[in-house]
ZAKOL-506156 format. One line per field, with one value per residue (C-alpha): x, y, z; residue in one letter. Coordinates in pm, 1 decimal. Example, Ala and Ser with C-alpha at 12.3 -4.5 7.8 and 13.67 -1.06 7.14 Angstrom:
BEGIN
px: (1230.0,1367.0)
py: (-450.0,-106.0)
pz: (780.0,714.0)
res: (a,s)
***
This chain:
BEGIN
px: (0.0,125.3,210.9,227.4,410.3,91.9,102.1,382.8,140.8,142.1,471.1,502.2,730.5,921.7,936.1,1080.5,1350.0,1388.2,1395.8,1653.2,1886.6,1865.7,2003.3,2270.1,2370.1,2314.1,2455.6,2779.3,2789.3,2556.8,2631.4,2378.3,2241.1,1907.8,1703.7,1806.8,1490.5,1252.7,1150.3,998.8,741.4,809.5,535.8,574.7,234.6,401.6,772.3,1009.0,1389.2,1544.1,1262.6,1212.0,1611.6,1709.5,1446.5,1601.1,1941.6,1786.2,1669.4,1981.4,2208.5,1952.0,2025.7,1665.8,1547.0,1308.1,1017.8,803.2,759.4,798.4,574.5,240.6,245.8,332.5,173.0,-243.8,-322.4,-288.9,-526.4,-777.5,-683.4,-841.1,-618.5,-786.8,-688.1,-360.3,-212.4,-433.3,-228.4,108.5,59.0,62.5,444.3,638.0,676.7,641.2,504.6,643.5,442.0,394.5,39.4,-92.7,-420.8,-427.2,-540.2,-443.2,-159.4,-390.6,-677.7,-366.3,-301.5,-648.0,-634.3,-297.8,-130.2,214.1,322.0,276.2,511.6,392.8,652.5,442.4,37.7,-29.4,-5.4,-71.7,212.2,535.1,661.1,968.3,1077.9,1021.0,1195.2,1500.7,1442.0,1444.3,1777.7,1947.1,1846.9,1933.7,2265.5,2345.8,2194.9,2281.7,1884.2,1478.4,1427.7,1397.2,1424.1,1322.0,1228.2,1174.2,932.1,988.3,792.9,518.3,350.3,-47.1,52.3,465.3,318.3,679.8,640.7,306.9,438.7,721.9,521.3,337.4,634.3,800.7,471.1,584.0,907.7,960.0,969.1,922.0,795.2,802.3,607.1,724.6,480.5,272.0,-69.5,-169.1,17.4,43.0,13.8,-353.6,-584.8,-574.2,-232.9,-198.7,-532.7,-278.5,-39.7,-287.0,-463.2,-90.9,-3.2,302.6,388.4,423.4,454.6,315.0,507.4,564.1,919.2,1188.9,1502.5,1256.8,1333.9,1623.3,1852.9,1673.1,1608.3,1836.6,1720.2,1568.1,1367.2,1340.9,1066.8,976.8,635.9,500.6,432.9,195.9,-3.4,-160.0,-449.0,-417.9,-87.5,-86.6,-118.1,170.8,357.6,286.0,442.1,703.5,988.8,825.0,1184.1,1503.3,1767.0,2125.3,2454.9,2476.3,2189.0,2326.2,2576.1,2411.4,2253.2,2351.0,2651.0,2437.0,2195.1,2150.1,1966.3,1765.3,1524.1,1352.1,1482.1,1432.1,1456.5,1464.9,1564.5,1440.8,1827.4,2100.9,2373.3,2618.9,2469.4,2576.0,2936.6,2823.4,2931.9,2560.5,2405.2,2304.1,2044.9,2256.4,2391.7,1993.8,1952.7,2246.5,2095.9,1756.1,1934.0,1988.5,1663.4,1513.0,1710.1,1579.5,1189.6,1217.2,1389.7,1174.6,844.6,982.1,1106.5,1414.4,1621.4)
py: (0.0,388.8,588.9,967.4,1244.9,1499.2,1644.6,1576.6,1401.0,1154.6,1007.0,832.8,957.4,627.1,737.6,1047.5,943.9,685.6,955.3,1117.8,783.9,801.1,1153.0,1048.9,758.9,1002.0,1286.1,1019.1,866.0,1087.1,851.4,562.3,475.3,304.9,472.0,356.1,284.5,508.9,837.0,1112.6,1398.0,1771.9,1933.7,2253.4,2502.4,2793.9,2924.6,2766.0,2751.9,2554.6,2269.1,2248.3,2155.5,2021.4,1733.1,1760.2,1703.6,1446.3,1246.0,1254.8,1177.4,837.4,795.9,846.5,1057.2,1392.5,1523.1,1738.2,2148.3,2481.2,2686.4,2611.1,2830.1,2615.6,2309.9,2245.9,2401.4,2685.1,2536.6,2481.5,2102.7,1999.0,1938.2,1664.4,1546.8,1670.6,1428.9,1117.3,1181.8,1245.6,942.5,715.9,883.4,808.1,644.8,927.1,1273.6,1596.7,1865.1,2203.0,2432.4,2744.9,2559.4,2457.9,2059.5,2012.1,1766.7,1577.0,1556.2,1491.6,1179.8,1056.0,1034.6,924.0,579.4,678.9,842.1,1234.1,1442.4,1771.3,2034.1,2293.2,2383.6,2781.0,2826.3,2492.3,2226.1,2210.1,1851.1,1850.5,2122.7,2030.4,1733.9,1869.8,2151.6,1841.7,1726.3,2030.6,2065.7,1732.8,1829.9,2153.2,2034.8,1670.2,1559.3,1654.7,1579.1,1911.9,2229.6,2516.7,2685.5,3045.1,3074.9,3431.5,3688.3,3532.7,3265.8,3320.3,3265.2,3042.0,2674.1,2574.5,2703.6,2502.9,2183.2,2204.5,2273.6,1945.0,1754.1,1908.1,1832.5,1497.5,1555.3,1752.4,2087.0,2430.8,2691.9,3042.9,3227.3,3630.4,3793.9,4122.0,4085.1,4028.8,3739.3,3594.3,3144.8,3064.5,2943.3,2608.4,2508.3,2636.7,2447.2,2152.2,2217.8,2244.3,1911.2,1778.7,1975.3,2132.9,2470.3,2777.8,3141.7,3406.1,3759.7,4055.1,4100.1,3909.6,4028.7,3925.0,3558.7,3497.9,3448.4,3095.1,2973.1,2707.9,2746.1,3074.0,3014.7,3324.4,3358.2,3581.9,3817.0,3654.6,3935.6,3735.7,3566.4,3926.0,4039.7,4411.9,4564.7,4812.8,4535.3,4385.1,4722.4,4803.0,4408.7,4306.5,4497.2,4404.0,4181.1,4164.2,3963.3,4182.9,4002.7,4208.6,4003.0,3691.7,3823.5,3711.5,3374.5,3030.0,2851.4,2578.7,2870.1,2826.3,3058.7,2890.9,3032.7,2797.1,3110.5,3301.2,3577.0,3964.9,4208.9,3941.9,3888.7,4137.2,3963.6,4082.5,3730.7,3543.0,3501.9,3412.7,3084.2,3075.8,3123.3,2805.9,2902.1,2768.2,2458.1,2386.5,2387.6,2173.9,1899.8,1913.7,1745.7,1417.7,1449.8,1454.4,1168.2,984.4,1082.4,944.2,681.2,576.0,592.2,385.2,111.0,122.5,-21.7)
pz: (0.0,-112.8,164.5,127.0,288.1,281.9,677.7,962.7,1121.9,867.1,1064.6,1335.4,1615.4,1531.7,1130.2,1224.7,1429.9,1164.2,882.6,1102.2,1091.4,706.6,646.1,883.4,663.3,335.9,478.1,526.1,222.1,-35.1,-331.5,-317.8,-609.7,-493.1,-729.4,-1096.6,-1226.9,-1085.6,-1209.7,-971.6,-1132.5,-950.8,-950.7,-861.5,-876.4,-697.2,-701.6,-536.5,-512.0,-244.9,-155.7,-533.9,-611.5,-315.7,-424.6,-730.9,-612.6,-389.3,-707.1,-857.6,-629.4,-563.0,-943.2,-1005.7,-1288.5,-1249.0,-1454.7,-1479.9,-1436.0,-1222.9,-1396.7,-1521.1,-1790.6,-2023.4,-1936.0,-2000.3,-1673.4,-1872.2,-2127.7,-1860.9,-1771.8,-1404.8,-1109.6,-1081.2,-1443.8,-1431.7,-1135.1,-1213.3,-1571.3,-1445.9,-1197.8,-1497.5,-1569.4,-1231.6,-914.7,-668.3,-767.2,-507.0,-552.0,-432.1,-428.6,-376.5,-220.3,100.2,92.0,-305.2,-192.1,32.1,-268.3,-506.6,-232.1,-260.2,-644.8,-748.6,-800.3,-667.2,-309.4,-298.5,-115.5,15.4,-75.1,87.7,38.2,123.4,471.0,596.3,627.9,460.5,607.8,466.9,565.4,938.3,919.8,789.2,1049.1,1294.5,1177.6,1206.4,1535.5,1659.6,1465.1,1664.9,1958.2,2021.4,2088.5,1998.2,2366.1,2598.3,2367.2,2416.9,2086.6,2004.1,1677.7,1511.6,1280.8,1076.3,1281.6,1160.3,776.2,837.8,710.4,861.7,1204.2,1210.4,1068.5,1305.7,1629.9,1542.0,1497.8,1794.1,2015.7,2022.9,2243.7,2517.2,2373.2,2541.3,2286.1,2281.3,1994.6,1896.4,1674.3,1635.0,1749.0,1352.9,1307.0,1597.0,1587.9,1486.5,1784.2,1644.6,1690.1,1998.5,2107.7,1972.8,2237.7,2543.6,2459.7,2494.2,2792.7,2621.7,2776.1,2569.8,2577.9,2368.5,2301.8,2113.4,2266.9,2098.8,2382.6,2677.6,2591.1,2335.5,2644.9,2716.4,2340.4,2219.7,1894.1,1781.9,1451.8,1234.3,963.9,668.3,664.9,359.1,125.0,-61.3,183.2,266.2,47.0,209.7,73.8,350.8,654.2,493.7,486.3,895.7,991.0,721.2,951.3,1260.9,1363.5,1208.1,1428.2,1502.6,1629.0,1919.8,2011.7,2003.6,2264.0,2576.9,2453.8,2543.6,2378.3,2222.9,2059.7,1669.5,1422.8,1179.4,890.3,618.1,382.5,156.2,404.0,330.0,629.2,906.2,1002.9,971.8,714.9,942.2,1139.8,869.9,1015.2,1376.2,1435.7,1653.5,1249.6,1104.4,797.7,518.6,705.4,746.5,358.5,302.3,509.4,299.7,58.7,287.7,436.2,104.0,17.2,333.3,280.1,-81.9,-44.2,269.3,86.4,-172.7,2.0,-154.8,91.0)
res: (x,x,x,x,x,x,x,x,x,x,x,x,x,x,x,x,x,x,x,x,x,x,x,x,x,x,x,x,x,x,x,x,x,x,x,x,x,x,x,x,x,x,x,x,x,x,x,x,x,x,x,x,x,x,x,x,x,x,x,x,x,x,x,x,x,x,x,x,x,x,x,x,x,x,x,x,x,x,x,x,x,x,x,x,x,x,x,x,x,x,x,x,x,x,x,x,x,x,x,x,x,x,x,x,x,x,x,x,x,x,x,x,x,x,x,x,x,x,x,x,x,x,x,x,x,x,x,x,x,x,x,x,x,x,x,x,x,x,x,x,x,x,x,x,x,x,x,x,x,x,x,x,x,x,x,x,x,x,x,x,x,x,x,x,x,x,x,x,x,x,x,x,x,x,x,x,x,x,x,x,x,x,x,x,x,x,x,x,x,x,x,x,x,x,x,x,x,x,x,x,x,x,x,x,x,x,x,x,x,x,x,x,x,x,x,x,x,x,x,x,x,x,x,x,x,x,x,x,x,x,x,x,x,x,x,x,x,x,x,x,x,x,x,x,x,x,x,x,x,x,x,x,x,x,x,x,x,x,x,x,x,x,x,x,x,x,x,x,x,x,x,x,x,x,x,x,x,x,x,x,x,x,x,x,x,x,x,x,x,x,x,x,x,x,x,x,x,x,x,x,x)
***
């Protein structure tokens, strides 16, 4: 039977921590060849750089083979052609299809009607799984464990689909979190509902400084210029945090910075050479947790 990577919940605590003993193994020895004969369709609805070819880079270093498009201008969505029509087609082309959307749900409908495992490279504002789990690697990189963190979410937490795929992965260890936002995007009711049915303590803030001291990791985010319909409610929030080194100065040792990128004035570059950033170490490992997720849905071990 397919399975599908479509919400982090779709994982088990023990397929995560399995998922994290993959990229290990990849991240060690990145030329495996396990996936000669399979072909993988990327889908991509919405622009995308770094999820889009780190799959990529993912697929080939498998020795699998990738199709398919990053614009859908010049495919028959263009012409009209159903969603619908368009996977249950492509399905017929490939052994796993990754796929990113505008809509929140498409990759979950896209699961329901294709043949082959879907992989949700991100759907609106709703889940980017992915992306947490190679968010969970780097953090049981830097920090040695998942077990006992205390996390401090940054910026755009109404609209971040990472920041809510991550608190539900993150839900199932012992995590402290600590949420920084302006009042208008502040984490949506629901998720934080999530965390009181599980008895996980949080914190809610405008003030960034009141708690970086106790963060291990601080987790910066980008105001999404277009998730907001209103131009002008973007214009009042977009510089409501940007991270300086000076900072940085009285956190702990064991404090990283990551961002799921692309960011814009969120953190100073001058950050960039603090041994305490970790942003583009964090994209690096996508690669081997990409290699991990595909490779794990396709039983090619």
């Amino acid at each position: 039977m397919k399975k599908s990577l479509v919400s982090i919940t779709d994982f088990t605590k023990e397929e995560i921590l399995r998922i994290m003993e993959l990229a290990a193994g990849f991240e060690a020895n990145p030329a495996q060849r396990l996936l000669i004969d399979k072909v993988i369709a990327c889908l991509f609805f919405e622009p995308s750089t770094r999820t889009r070819l780190s799959f990529e880079s993912a697929i080939n270093r498998l020795g699998g083979r990738v199709i398919g498009f990053s614009d859908t201008t010049n495919t028959s969505v263009s012409k009209g052609e159903t969603f619908h029509d368009t996977i249950s087609t492509i399905s017929n082309y490939c052994d796993m299809i990754v796929m990113r959307h505008s809509l929140e749900g498409a990759p979950r409908y896209a699961s329901e009607i294709a043949k082959v495992p879907i992989v949700n490279a991100g759907d609106g504002s709703n889940q980017h799984p992915s992306q947490t789990l190679l968010d969970l690697y780097s953090i049981q990189k830097t920090q040695g464990t998942l077990d006992g963190i205390n996390i401090m979410m940054v910026g755009d937490l109404k609209y971040g689909r990472t920041v809510h795929s991550l608190l539900q992965a993150l839900s199932l260890f012992r995590t402290t979190f600590t949420f920084v936002s302006p009042q208008e995007l502040r984490m949506p009711n629901e998720y934080k509902q999530y965390l009181s049915d599980r008895g996980i303590v949080y914190t809610e803030t405008e003030s960034m400084e009141e708690h970086i001291a106790s963060a291990d990791i601080i987790y910066m985010t980008r105001v999404q210029r277009e998730r907001f319909r209103d131009p002008m409610e973007y214009e009042r929030v977009k510089n409501a945090y940007i991270l300086r080194e000076a900072m940085l100065a009285g956190t702990k040792a064991n404090t990283r910075v990551l961002h799921p990128l692309p960011r814009v004035n969120e953190i100073d570059p001058e950050v960039d050479s603090n041994p305490k950033a970790y942003y583009f170490q964090q994209t690096e490992n996508g690669v081997y947790v990409r290699m991990a997720i595909i490779n794990y849905l396709l039983n090619a071990n």
